[in-house]
Structure formats: C-alpha cells, structure tokens
C-alpha positions as MATLAB code, in Angstrom:
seq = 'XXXXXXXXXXXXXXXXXXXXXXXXXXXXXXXXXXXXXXXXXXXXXXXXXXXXXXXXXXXXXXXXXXXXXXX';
ca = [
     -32.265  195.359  -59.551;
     -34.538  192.632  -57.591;
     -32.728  190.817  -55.054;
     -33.815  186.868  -55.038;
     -33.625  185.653  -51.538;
     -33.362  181.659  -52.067;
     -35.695  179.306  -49.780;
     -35.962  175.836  -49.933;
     -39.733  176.191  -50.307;
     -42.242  175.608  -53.601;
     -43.982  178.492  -54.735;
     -47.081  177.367  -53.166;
     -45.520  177.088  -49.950;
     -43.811  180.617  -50.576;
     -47.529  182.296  -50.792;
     -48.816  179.938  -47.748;
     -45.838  181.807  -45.998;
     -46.789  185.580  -47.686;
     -50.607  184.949  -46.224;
     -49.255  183.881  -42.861;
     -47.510  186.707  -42.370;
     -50.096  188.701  -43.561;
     -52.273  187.353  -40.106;
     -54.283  185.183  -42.415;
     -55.932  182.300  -40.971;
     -55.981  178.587  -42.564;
     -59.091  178.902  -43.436;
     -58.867  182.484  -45.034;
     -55.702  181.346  -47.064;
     -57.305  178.581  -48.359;
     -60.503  180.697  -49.796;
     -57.627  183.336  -50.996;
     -55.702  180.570  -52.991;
     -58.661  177.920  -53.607;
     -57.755  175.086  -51.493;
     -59.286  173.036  -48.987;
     -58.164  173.963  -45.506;
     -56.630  170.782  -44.552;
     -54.341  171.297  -47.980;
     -53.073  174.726  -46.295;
     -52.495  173.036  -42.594;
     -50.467  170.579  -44.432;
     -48.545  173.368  -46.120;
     -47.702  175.447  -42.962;
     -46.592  172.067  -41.217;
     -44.579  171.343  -43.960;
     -43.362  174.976  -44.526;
     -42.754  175.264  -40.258;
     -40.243  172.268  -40.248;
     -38.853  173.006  -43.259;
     -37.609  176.434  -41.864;
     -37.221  175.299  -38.341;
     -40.641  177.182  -36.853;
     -42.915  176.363  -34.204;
     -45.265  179.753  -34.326;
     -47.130  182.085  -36.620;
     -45.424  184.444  -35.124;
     -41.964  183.135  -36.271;
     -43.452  183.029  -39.345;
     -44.413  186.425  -39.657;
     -41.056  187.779  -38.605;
     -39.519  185.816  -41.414;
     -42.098  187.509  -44.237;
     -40.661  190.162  -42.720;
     -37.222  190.077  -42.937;
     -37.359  188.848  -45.774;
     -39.390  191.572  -47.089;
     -36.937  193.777  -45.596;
     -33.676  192.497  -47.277;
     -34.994  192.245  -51.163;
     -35.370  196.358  -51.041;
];
C-alpha cells in the first residue's frame, strides 16, 4: 500500500521540492523540467514560505522525511 503524505503544494512545486533535495541548482531544475530559471526561483520562494523554510538545506531534510515516512 502507498502512503500519500498531503502538502499544500501543486505538483509542480512538489518536483521543484524533489530536485531541491536532490542538490539541484535553479538553473539545473529548470533545464530538468523546461522552465526558465526565474520560473523555478519563483517556485522555491513560493514553495519556502509556503512550508515555513528559509534554506535548501531545510528543504532537503523535508524530501527526506518525507521520503522516509511513505515506505
């Protein structure tokens, strides 16, 4: 059985947040999904407040967990 861990993120901001916590950069998320880099820096602005980050680092932690709990 999956476990569905709710977020109150949009599917693109769900695989901004998979590619920052994969290390990605802005840039090298934007060539990975096909958008402009300024389109991604929105998203991870948008994405950080909406979870209450300031860091990449916070980010990644969150991927994480995340990852962690739907086994």
């Amino acid at each position: 059985m999956i476990t569905v861990i709710e977020t109150p993120l949009t599917p693109r901001e769900n695989q901004v947040l998979e590619l920052i916590g994969e290390g990605l950069t802005n840039r090298e998320i934007g060539c990975r999904l096909g958008i402009v880099e300024k389109t991604v820096k929105n998203s991870v602005t948008i994405v950080f407040a909406k979870l209450g980050m300031q860091r990449r680092a916070q980010a990644a932690v969150y991927v994480t967990e995340r990852r962690l709990a739907a086994r």
